[in-house]
C-alpha positions in Angstrom: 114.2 94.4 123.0 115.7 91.0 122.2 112.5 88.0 121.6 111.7 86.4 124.3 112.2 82.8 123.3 116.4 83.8 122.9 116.4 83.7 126.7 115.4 80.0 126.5 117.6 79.1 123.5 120.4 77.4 125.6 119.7 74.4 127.7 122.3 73.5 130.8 125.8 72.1 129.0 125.3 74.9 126.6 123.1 72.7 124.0 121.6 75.4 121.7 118.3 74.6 120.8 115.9 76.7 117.5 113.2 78.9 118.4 110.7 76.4 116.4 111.6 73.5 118.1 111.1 75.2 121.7 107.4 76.4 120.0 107.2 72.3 120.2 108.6 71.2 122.6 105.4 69.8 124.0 104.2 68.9 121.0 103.4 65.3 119.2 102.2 67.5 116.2 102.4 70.3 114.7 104.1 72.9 112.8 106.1 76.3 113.8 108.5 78.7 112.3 110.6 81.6 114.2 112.1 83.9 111.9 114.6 85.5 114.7 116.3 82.5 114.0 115.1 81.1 110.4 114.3 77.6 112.3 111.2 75.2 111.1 109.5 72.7 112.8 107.3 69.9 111.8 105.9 67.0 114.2 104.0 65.0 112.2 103.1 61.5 113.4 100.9 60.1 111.6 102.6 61.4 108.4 106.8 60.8 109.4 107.9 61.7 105.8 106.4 65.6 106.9 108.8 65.6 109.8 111.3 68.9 109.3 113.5 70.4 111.3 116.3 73.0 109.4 115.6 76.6 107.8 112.4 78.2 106.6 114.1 78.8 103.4 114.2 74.9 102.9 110.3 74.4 104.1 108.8 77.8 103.2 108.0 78.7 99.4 109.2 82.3 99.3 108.6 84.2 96.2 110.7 87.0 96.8 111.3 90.5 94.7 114.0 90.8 93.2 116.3 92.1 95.4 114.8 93.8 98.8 116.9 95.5 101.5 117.2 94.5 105.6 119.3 95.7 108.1 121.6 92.8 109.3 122.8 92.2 112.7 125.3 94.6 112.1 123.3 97.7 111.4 123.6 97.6 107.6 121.1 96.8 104.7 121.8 94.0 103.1 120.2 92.8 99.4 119.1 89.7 99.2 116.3 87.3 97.4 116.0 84.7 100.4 114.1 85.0 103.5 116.4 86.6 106.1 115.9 88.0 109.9 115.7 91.9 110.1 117.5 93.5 113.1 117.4 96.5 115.1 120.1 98.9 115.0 121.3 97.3 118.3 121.6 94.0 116.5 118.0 92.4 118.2 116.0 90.3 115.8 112.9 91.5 114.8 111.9 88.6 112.9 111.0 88.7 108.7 109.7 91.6 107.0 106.8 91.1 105.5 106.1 94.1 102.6 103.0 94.5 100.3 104.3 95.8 96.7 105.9 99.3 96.4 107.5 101.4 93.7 110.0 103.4 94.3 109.6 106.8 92.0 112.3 108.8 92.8 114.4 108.3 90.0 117.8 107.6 91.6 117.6 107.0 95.0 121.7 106.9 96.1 122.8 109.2 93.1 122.3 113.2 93.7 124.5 114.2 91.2 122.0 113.8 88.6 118.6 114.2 87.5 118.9 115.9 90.7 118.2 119.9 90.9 120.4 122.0 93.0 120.2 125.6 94.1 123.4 127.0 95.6 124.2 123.6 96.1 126.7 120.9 95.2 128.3 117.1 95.7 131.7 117.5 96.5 132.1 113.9 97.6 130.1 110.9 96.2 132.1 108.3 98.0 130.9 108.2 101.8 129.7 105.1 103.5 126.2 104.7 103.6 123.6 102.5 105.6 124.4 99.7 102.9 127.8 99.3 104.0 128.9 100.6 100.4 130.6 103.9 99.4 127.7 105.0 97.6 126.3 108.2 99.9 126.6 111.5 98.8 127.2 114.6 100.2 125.4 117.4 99.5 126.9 121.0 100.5 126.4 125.0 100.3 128.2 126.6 97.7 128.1 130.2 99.0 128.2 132.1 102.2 124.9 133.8 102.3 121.5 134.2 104.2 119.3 132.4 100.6 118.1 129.0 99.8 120.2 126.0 99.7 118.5 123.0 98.4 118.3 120.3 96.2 115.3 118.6 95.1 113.7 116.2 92.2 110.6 115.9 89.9 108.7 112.7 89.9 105.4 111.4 88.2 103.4 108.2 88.7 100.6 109.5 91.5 97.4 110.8 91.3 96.0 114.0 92.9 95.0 113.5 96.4 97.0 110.1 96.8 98.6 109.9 100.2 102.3 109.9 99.3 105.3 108.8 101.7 108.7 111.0 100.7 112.1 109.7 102.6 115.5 109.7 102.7 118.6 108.5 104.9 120.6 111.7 105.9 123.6 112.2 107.7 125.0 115.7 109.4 128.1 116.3 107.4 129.9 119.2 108.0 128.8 122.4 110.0 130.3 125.5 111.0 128.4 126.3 114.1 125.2 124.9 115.3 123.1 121.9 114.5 122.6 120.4 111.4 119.2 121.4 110.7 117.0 119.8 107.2 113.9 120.5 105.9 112.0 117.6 103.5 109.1 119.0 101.6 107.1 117.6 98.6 104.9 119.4 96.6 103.1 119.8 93.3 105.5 121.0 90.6 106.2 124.9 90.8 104.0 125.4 93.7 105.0 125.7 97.3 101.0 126.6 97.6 100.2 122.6 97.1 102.0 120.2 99.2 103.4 119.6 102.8 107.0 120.0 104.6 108.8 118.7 107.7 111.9 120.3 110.0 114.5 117.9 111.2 117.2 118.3 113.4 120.1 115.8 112.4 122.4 116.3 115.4 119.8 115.8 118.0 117.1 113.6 116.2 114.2 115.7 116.6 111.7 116.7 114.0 109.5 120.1 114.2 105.4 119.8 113.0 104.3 118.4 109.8 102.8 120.9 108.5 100.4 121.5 104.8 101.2 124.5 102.6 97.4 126.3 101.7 96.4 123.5 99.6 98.4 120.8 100.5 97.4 117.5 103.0 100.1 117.1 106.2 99.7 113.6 107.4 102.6 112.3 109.0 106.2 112.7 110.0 109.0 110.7 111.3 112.5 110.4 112.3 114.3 107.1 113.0 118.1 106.4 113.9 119.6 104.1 112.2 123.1 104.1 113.8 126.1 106.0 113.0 124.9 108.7 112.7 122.8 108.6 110.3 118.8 109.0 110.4 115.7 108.3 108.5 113.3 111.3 107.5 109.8 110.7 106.5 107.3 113.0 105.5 103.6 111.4 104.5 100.8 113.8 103.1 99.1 114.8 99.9 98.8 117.7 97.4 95.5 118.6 96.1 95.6 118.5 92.4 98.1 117.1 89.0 99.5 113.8 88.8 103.7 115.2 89.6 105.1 116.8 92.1 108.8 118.1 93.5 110.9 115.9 96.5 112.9 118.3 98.5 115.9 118.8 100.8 116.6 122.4 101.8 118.9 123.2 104.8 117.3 125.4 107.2 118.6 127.6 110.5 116.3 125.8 112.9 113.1 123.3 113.9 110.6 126.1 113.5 111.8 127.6 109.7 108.8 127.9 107.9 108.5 126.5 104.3 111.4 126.8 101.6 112.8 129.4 104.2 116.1 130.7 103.5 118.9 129.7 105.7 122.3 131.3 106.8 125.1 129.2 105.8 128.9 128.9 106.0 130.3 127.7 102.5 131.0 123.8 102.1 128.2 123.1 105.3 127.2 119.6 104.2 124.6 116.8 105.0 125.1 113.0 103.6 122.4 111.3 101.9 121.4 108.1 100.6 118.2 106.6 99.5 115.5 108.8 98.6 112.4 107.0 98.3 109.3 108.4 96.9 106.4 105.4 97.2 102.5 106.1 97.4 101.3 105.0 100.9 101.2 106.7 104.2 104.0 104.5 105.9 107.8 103.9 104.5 109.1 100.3 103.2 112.4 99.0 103.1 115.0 100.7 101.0 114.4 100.2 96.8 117.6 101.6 95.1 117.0 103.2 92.2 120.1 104.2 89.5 117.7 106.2 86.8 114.3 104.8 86.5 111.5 103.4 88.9 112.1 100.3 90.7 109.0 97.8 92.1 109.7 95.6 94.5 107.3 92.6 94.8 105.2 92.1 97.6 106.4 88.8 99.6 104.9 86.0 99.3 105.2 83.5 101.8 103.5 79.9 101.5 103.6 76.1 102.7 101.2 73.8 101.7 99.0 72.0 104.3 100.3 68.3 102.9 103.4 69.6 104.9 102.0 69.4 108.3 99.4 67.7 110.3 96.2 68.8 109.9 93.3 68.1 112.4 89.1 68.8 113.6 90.7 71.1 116.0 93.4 74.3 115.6 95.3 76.3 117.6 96.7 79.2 115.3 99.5 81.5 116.9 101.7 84.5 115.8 104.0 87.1 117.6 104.3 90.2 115.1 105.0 93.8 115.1 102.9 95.5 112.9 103.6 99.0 110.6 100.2 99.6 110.0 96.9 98.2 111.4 93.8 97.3 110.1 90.7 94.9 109.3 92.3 93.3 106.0 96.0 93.6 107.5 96.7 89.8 107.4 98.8 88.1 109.9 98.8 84.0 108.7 95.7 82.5 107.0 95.0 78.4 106.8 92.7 78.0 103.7 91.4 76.4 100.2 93.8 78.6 98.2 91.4 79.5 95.4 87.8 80.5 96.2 88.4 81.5 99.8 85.6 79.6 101.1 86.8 77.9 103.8 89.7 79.6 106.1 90.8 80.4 109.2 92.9 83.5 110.2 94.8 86.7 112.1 94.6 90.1 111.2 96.4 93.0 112.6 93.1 95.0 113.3 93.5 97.6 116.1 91.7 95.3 118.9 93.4 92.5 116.6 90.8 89.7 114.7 90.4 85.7 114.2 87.7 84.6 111.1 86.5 81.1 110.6 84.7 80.5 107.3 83.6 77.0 106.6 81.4 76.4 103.1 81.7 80.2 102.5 79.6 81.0 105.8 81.4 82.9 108.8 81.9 81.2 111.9 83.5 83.2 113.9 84.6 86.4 114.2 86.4 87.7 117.0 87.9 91.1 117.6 86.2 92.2 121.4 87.2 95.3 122.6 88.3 94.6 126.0 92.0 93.7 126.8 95.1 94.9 125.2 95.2 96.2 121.5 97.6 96.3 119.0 99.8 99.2 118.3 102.2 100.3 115.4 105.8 99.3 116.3 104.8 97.2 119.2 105.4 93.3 119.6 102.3 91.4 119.9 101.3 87.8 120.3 98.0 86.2 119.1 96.9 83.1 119.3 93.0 81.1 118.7 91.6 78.2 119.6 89.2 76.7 117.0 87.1 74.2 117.7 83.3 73.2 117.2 80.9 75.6 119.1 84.3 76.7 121.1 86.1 79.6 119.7 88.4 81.6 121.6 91.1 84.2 120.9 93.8 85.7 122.8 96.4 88.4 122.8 99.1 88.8 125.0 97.9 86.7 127.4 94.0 88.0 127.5 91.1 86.6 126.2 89.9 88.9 124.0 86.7 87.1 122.9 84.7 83.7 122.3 81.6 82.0 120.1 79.8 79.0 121.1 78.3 78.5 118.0 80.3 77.1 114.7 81.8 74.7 113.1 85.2 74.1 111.3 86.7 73.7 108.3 87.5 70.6 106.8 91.2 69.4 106.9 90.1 68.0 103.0 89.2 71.7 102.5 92.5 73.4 103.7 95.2 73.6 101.3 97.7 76.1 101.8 99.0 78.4 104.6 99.8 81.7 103.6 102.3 83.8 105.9 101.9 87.5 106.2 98.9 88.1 104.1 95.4 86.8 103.3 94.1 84.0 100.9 93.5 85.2 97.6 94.1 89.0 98.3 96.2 91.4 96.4 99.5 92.7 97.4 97.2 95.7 100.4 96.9 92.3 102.8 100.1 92.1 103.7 101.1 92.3 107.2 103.9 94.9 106.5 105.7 94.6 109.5 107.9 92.3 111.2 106.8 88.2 112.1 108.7 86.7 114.9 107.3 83.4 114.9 104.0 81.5 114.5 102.5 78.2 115.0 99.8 76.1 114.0 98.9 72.8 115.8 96.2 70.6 114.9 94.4 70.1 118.4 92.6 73.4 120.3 94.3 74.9 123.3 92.5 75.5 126.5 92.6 78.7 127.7 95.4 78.3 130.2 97.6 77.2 127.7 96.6 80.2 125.1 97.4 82.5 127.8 100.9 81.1 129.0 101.5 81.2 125.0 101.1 84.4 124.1 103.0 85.6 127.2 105.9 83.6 126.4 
């Protein structure tokens, strides 16, 4: 679904006008940045030399991994070391992914040719287009005619037993005989199909069969995601009981319902294409990290401005619209704060019910997250906003009042130094939002309620 704020991006005469600014319109002060369109905003009268208006990449201090992976508006993944809107695979913005650090430890991710394992297997062709836009998929085919296994699969170390691991790849049906292009991903400990967890997919129709946990194993998750052209991301999350390795698999299968390593009935030369296998410990996928015959880290993202940039007040409104991959009471969504002993803050978190905190001199002041109105959900676009404001706290999502305090004070603009974007004050790389941020704002005088509700319904 396209953001809402593009249907208001065109004034009459066809004068197109940035996300940010229209977060200001209304505005004498304040600060706002919408990452469907990369636009920043800063109304600062009191300081004019603050005043901005251009791209968050010439406002925002990014430190960025090396490279990281988004889909363009195009479809395809794109590398890059700058902050860049994400799109759908119908070429919507989603806004910027925000990531917490992962390593990727499958050893090469686009490569199957080697360090690979094959039975009754083969890559006849290593040159196919992939989700990057590169010639860099391979194919991965049956080299007999015969009712056996047909797999291919690869060792990896760098977990612990019991960690909740996420195993995924982007596959494609290749060629196929007669029927549907069935897949099976399984991961388990080395040697022992007894430990570990496996997944049916169906890659001509998109469906996926039951997670399900071998006698020792832990099933957590599965998933199945188009991604346009045909091609489709598999997941499998879940966990094997004991050692520190354990075996990534891809077998082909006759159908959803196959049970474990089953043997399938193939026609010689029936193919799938593949392209980034990604073996990460989590319980949710990241964006692609390529791999050519080692591990690869990618950074978490870092996203900062410092509060000298834009006005600061003895009142806030604080505002996001995000859509979350994981939710949680230390997911952060933005936090305004002293950068170094965390004493005095104000923030968002992507809790379930969603959460605002106000610490001033170390001592909470508020803490919203009431139960009654909408929550958050995984996938879902959501917008929160919070007034903060002596004895008068309020916070809203999606155009309900989800909670208030009476009783508090604020934070000292003298005492707030930075704003963080995505993630918490002083956290490590777990409090990142790891999702998607459309746009947020802060503004340096409290909203009443009718203006936080016609906010977060914008």
């Amino acid at each position: 679904m396209s953001h809402p704020l593009l249907l208001r991006r065109t004034l009459s005469g066809g004068l197109a006008v940035s996300g940010a600014a229209l977060l200001l319109a209304a505005e004498r002060n304040g600060f706002a940045c919408d990452f469907t369109d990369l636009s920043a905003r800063v109304k600062d009268t009191a300081t004019p030399a603050n005043n901005f208006s251009g791209n968050v990449n010439d406002l925002l201090t990014y430190t960025s991994p090396s490279t990281k992976y988004v889909r363009n508006a195009s479809g395809v993944y794109v590398s890059g070391t700058t902050l860049r809107t994400e799109y759908d695979i119908s070429g919507n913005p989603l806004g910027g992914l925000i990531e917490e650090a992962r390593t990727n430890l499958c050893l090469r991710s686009n490569d199957f040719t080697t360090t690979w394992t094959n039975t009754n297997t083969d890559e006849p062709t290593t040159n196919n287009t992939s989700p990057s836009g590169d010639t860099d998929a391979d194919e991965i085919a049956a080299t007999a005619t015969a009712d056996q296994e047909f797999a291919i699969e690869q060792a990896f170390t760098g977990r612990t037993a019991g960690a909740v691991t996420t195993c995924s790849v982007f596959l494609k049906a290749g060629t196929r005989a007669s029927g549907d292009a069935f897949i099976q991903l399984g991961w388990e400990a080395t040697g022992a199909s007894s430990d570990g967890c496996f997944c049916n997919f169906n890659l001509t129709s998109g469906a996926k069969g039951t997670v399900t946990a071998y006698a020792a194993g832990t099933a957590t998750s599965a998933a199945i995601t188009s991604e346009g052209s045909g091609w489709y991301r598999c997941v499998i999350t879940g966990a094997i009981a004991s050692g520190t390795v354990g075996v990534f698999s891809i077998h082909f299968i006759d159908n959803i319902s196959a049970a474990g390593k089953e043997n399938a009935n193939l026609t010689d030369n029936d193919s799938v294409i593949a392209w980034g296998a990604q073996i990460e410990l989590g319980s949710f996928p990241t964006s692609p990290i390529v791999t050519a015959g080692s591990t690869v880290t990618r950074n978490a993202d870092t996203i900062r401005l410092a509060s000298s940039a834009f006005p600061l007040g003895t009142a806030y409104t604080i505002y996001a619209n995000i859509i979350p991959q994981q939710l949680g009471s230390t997911v952060g969504i933005l936090q305004l704060g002293d950068g170094a002993t965390n004493m005095d803050s104000m923030d968002l978190r992507a809790f379930s019910a969603g959460t605002m905190n106000v610490k001033d001199g170390n001592v909470s002041q508020a803490g919203i997250n009431g139960a009654d109105g909408p929550n958050l959900a995984v996938g879902v676009s959501v917008k929160l906003a919070g007034r903060v404001a002596e004895d008068d706290f309020s916070f809203f999502i999606d155009g309900v009042e989800k909670g208030t305090d009476s009783s508090g004070t604020v934070p000292a603009a003298g005492d707030l130094d930075i704003l963080n974007v995505g993630h918490l004050l002083s956290h490590a790389s777990a409090f990142r939002l790891n999702g998607h941020m459309a746009d947020l704002v802060i503004l340096p005088r409290a909203m009443d309620n009718t203006e936080l509700g016609a906010l977060t319904t914008l």
